[in-house]
C-alpha positions as a Markdown table, in Angstrom:
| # | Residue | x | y | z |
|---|---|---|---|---|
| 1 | Unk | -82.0 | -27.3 | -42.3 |
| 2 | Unk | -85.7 | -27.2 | -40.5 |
| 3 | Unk | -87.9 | -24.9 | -40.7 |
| 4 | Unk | -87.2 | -22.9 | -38.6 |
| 5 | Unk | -83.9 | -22.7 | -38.7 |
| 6 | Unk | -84.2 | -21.5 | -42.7 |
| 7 | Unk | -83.6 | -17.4 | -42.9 |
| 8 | Unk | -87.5 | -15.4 | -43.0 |
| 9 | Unk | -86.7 | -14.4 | -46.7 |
| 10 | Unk | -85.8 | -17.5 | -48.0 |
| 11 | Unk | -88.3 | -20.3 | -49.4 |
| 12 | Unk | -88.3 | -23.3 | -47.5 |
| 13 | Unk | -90.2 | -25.7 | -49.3 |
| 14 | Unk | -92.3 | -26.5 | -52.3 |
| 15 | Unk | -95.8 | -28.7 | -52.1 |
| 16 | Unk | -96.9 | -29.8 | -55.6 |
| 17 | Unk | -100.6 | -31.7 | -56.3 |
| 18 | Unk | -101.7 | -33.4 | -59.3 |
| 19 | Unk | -104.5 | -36.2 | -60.1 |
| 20 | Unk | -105.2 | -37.6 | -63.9 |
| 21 | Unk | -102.5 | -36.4 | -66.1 |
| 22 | Unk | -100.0 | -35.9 | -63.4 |
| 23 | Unk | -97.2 | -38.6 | -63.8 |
| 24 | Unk | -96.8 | -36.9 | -67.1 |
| 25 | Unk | -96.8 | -33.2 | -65.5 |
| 26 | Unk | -94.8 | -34.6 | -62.9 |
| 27 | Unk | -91.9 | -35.7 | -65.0 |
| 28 | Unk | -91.9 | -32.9 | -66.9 |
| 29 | Unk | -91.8 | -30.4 | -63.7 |
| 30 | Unk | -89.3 | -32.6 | -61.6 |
| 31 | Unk | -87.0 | -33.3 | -65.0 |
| 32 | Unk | -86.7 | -29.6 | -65.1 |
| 33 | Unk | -85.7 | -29.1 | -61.3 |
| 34 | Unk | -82.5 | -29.5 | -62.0 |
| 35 | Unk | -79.9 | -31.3 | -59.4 |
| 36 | Unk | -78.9 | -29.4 | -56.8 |
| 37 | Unk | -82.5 | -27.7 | -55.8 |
| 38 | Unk | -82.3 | -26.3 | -52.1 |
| 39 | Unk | -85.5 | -27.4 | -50.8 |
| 40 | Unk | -87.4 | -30.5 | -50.4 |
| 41 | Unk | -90.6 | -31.0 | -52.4 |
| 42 | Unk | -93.5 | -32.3 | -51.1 |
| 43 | Unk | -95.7 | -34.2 | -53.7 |
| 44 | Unk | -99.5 | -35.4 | -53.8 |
| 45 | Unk | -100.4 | -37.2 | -56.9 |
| 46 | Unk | -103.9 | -39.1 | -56.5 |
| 47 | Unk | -103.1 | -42.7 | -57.3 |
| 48 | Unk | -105.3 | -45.8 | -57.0 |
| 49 | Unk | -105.2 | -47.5 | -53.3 |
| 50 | Unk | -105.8 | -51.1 | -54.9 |
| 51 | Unk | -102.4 | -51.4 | -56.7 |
| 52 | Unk | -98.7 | -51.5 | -55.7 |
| 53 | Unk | -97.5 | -47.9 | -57.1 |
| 54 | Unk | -94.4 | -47.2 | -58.5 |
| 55 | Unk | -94.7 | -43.9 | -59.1 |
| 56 | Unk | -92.0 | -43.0 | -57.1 |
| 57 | Unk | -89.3 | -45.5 | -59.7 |
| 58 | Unk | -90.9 | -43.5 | -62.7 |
| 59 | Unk | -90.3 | -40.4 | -61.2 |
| 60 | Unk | -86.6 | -40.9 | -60.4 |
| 61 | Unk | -85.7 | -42.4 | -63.8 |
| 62 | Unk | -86.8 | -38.6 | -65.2 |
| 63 | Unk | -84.9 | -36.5 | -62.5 |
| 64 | Unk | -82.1 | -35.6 | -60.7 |
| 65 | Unk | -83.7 | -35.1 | -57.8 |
| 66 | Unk | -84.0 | -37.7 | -54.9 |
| 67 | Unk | -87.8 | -39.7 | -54.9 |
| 68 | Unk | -89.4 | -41.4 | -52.7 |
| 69 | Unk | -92.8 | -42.6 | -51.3 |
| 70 | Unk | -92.9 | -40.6 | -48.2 |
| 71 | Unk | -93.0 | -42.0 | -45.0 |
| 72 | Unk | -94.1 | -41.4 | -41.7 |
| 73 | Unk | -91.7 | -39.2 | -39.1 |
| 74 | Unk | -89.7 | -38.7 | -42.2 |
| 75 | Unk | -87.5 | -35.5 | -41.8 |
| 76 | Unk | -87.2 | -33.7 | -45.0 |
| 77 | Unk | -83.9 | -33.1 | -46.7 |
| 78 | Unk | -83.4 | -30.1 | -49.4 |
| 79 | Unk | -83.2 | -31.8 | -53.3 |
| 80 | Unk | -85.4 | -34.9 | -51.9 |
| 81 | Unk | -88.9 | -35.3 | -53.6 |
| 82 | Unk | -91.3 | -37.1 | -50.7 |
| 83 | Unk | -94.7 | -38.5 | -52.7 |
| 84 | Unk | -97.5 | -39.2 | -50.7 |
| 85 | Unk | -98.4 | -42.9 | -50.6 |
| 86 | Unk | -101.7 | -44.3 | -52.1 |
| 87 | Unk | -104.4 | -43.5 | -49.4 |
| 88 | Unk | -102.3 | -41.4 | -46.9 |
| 89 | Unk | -102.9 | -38.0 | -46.5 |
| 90 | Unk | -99.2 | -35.9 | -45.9 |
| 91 | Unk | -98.5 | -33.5 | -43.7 |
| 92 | Unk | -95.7 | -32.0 | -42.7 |
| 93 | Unk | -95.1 | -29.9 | -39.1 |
| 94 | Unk | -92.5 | -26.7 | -38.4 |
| 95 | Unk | -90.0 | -29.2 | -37.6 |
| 96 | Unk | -89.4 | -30.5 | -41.2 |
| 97 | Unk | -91.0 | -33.7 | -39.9 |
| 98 | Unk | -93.8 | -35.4 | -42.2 |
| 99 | Unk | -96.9 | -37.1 | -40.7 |
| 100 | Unk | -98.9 | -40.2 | -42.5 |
| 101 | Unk | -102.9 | -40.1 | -42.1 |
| 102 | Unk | -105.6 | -42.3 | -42.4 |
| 103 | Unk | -107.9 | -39.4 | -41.4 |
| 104 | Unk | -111.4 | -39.5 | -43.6 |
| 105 | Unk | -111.4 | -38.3 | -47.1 |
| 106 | Unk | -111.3 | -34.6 | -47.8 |
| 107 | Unk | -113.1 | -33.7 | -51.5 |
| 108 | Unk | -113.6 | -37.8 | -51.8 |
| 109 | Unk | -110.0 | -38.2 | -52.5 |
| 110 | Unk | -107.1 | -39.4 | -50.2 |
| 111 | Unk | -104.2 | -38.1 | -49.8 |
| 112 | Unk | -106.1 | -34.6 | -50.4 |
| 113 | Unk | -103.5 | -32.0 | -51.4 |
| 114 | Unk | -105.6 | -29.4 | -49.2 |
| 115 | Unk | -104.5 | -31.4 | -45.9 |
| 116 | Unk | -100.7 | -30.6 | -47.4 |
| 117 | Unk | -101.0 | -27.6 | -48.6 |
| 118 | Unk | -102.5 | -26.4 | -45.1 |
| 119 | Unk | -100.0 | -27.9 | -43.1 |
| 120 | Unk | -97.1 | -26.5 | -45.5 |
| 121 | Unk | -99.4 | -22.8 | -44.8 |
| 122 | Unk | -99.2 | -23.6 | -40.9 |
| 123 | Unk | -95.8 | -24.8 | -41.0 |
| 124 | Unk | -93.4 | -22.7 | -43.3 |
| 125 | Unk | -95.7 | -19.4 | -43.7 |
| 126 | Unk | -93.9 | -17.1 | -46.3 |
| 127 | Unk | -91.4 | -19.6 | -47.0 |
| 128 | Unk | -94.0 | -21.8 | -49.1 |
| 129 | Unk | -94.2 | -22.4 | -52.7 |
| 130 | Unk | -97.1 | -24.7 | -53.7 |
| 131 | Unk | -97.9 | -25.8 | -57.4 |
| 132 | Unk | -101.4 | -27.2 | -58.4 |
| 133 | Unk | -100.8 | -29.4 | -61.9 |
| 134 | Unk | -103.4 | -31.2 | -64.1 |
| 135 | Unk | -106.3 | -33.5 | -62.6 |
| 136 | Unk | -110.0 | -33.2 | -62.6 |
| 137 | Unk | -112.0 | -31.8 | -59.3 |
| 138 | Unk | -111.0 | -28.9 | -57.1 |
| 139 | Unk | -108.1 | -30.4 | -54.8 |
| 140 | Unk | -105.9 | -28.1 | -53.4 |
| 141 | Unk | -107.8 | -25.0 | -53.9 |
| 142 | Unk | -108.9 | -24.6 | -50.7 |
| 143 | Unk | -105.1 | -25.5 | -49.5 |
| 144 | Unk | -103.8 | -22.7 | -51.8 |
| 145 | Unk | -106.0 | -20.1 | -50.5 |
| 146 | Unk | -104.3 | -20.8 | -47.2 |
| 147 | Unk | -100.7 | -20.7 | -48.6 |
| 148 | Unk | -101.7 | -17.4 | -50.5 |
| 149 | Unk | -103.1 | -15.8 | -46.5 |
| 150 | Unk | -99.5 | -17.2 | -44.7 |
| 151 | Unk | -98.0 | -15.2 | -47.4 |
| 152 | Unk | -96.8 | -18.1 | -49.5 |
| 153 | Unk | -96.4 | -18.5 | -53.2 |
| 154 | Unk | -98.9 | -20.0 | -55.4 |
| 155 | Unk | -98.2 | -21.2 | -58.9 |
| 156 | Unk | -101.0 | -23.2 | -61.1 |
| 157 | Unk | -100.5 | -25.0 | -64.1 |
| 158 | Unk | -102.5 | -23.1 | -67.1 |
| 159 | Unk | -105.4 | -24.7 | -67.5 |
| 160 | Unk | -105.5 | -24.1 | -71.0 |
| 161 | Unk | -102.2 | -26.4 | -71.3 |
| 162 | Unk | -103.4 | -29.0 | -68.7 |
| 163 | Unk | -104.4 | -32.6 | -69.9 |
| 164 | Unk | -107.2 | -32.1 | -67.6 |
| 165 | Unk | -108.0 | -28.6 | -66.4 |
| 166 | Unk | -110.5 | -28.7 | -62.9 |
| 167 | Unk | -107.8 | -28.7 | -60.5 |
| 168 | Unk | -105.9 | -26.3 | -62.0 |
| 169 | Unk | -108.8 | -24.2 | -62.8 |
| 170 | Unk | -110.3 | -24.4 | -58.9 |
| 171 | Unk | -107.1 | -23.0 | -58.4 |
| 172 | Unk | -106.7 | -20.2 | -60.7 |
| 173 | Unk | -110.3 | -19.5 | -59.6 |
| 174 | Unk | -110.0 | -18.9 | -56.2 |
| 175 | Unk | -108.2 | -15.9 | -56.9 |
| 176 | Unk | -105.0 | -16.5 | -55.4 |
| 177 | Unk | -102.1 | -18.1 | -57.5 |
| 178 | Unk | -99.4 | -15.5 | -58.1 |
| 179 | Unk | -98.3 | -17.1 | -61.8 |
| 180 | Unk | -100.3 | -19.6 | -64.2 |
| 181 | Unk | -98.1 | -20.7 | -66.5 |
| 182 | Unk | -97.5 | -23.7 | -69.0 |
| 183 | Unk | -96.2 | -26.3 | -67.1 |
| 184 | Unk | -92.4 | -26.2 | -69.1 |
| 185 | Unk | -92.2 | -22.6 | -67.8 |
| 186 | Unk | -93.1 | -23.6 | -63.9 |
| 187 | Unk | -89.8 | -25.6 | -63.1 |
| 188 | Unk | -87.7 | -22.3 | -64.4 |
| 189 | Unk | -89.8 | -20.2 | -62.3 |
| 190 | Unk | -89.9 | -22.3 | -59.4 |
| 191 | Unk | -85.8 | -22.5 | -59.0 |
| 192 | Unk | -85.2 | -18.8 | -60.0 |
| 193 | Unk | -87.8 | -18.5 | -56.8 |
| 194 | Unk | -86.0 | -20.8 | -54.3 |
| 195 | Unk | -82.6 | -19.5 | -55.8 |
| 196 | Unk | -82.8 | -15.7 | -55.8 |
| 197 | Unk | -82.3 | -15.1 | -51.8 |
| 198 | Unk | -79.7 | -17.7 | -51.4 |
| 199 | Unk | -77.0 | -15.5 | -53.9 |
């Protein structure tokens, strides 16, 4: 189902960022996604450009879900996770379809989880969740606030329980995440969200 074909009250995607800590936070909030989750998910984690990852093999050996390194013209598909490549920004447009980027760094990182979050903002409006994990710097806030004014839903991780707590703190900061909770208690939250319109 695209965008736009997706019912107004029901959420259409969900756009997670993390940076140092996040594997961890990422196995633990995938792992508790359950298998049958109705929406695609839309990961950046900041990884180093100069190695091979294989973040998205780790990933799937801790979830049910689908994961894979994201690619370019990629249409997303409900219970899939897409994980932005080393040094590509992700975006994704109304259609469902995810772009690759090169563009410069935004906040000295690439991919930037602002870039995604503003493109899941522009794209899916009120039908988007995003989730801001551990990792140092502000990433993302800037992308949240923009979820938050397209009338989207904005978790953070509690940056009292994050490994590291600047991105989640930037987030919770800024005024506009809806729940900060310990990161066992997001996956719950996040598929009683994406569940409750669909009864």
């Amino acid at each position: 189902m695209t965008a736009d074909q997706s019912p107004e009250d029901q959420y259409a995607i969900v756009a997670v960022a993390a940076s140092a800590g996040g594997v961890q936070g990422l196995i633990a909030l995938l792992g508790g996604l359950g298998p049958s989750l109705p929406v695609p998910v839309l990961v950046v984690q900041h990884l180093d450009p100069r190695h091979r990852t294989v973040i998205a093999d780790v990933l799937s050996r801790r979830t049910d879900l689908l994961v894979k390194l994201a690619e370019n013209e990629d249409r997303v598909v409900p219970g899939t996770v897409y994980i932005a490549p080393p040094d590509r920004h992700l975006l994704v447009g109304p259609d469902g379809v995810l772009a690759l980027s090169r563009t410069e760094l935004v906040h000295f990182v690439r991919p930037s989880a602002d870039l995604l979050f503003e493109s899941v903002a522009a794209s899916y409006g009120p039908r988007a969740i995003a989730c801001v994990l551990t990792g140092t710097g502000s990433d993302g806030a800037m992308g949240l606030d923009a979820v938050k004014s397209r009338g989207g839903t904005v978790l953070a991780q509690d940056p009292l329980t994050a490994e590291f707590k600047g991105m989640p703190q930037a987030a919770v900061d800024t005024g506009a995440v809806d729940f900060v909770l310990p990161l066992e208690e997001i996956p719950a939250v996040i598929r009683g969200l994406v569940e409750a319109k669909r009864q």
